[in-house]
C-alpha positions as CSV (number, residue, x, y, z in Angstrom):
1,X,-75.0,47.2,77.9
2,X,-73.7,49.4,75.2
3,X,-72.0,52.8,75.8
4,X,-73.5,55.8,74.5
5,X,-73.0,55.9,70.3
6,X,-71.7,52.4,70.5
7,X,-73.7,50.8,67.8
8,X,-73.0,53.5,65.5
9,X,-69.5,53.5,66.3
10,X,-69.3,49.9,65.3
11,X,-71.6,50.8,61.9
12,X,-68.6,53.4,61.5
13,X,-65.8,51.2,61.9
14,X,-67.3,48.4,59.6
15,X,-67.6,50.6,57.2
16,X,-64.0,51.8,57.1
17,X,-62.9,48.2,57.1
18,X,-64.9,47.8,54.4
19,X,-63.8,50.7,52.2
20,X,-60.1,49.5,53.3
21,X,-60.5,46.4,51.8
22,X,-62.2,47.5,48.9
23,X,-59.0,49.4,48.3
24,X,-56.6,46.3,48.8
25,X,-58.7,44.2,46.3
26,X,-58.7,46.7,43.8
27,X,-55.1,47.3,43.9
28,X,-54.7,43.8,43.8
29,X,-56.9,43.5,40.3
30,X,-54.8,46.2,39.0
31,X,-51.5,44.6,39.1
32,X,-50.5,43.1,36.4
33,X,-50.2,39.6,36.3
34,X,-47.5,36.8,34.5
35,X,-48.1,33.2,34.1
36,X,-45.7,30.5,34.5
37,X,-46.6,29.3,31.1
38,X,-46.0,33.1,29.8
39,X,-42.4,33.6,31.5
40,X,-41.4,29.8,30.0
41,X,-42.4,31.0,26.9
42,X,-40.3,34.5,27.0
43,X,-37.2,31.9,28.5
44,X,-37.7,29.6,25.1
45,X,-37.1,32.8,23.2
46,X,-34.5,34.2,24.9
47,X,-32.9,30.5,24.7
48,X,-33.2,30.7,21.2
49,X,-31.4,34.0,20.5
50,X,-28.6,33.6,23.3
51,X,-26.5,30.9,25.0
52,X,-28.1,30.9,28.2
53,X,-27.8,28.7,31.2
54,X,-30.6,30.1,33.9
55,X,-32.6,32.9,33.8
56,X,-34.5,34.8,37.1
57,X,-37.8,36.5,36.2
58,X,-37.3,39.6,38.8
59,X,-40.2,41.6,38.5
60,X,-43.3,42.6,36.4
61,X,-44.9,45.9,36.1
62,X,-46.7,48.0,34.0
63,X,-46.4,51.8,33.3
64,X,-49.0,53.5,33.6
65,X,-48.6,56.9,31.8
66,X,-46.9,55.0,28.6
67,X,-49.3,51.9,28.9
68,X,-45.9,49.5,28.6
69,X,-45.1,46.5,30.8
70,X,-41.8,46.0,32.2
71,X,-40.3,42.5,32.5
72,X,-37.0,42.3,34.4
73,X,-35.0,39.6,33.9
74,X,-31.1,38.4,35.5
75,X,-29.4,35.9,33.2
76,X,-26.7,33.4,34.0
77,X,-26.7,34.8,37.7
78,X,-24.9,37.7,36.5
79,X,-25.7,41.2,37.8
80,X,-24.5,42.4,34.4
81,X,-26.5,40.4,32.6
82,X,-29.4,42.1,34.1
83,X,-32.3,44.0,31.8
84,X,-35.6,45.4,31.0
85,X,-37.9,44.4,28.5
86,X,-40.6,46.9,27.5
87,X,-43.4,45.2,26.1
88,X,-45.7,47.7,24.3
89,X,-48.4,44.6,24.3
90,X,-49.0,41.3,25.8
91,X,-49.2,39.2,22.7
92,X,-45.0,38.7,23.0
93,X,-46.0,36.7,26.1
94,X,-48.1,34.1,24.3
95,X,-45.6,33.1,21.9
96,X,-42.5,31.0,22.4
97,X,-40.6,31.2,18.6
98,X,-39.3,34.5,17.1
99,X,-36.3,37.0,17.5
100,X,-35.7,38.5,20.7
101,X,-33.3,41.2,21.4
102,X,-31.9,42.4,24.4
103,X,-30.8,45.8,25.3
104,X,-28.0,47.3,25.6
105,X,-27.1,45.5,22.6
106,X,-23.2,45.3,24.0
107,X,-24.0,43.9,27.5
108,X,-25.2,41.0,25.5
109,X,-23.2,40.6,22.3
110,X,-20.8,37.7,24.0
111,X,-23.8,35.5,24.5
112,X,-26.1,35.8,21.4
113,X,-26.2,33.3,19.1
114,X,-24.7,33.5,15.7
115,X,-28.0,31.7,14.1
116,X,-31.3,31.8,15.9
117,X,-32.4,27.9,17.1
118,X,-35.8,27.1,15.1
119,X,-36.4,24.2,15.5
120,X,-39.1,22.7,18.1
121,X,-37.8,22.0,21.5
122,X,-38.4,20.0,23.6
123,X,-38.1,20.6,27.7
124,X,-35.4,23.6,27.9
125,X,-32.2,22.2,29.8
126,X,-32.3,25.8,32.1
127,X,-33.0,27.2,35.3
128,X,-35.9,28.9,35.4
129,X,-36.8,31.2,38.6
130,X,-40.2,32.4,37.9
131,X,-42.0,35.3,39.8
132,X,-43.6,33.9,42.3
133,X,-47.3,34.1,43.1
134,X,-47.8,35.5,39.0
């Protein structure tokens, strides 16, 4: 036997489950996403333009009131070797050739290259630590 309002109680509280996880599915559309393949190919160019050794993908985001997306990236395993880059579009992530810069210029001076590597590689002889679950 049902207590008094009980069936509409229940319609009630299925229905704010239901909003709630319209919510989290949403939100979870919204993020922005990276691919492996994507974050290999920003590592091959950053490869190219500096003497690296391993590179940690840290996070992915996109700003919302300048419409950029933010890729933070830790080279070498050094906490001053740590940056930003501010992607005004998402075609930079499809391709793995080109000049790359990173910013502050300084921070990075003592391990750019003195000629960019163009020619095709092969595998890349680096650790990689990609954002997971991108």
């Amino acid at each position: 036997m049902m207590q008094p309002g009980g069936y509409r109680g229940m319609k009630k509280l299925l229905a704010i489950i239901a909003v709630i996880a319209s919510v989290f599915v949403l939100v979870a559309c919204l993020k922005p996403k990276i691919t492996r393949e994507q974050q290999d190919n920003i590592a091959t160019r950053i490869y190219r333009n500096y003497d690296i050794q391993e590179i940690e993908f840290l996070s992915f985001t996109k700003n919302d009131s300048t419409g950029t997306y933010n890729l933070r990236i830790k080279l070498n395993k050094d906490e001053k070797k740590e940056t930003i880059l501010v992607l005004n579009n998402l075609n930079i992530l499809e391709k793995s050739e080109g000049k790359m810069s990173l910013d502050p210029l300084e921070k990075f001076e003592d391990i750019r290259r003195p000629n960019i590597i163009n020619d095709k590689l092969g595998e890349l002889n680096i650790k990689i630590t990609y954002i997971v679950g991108k």
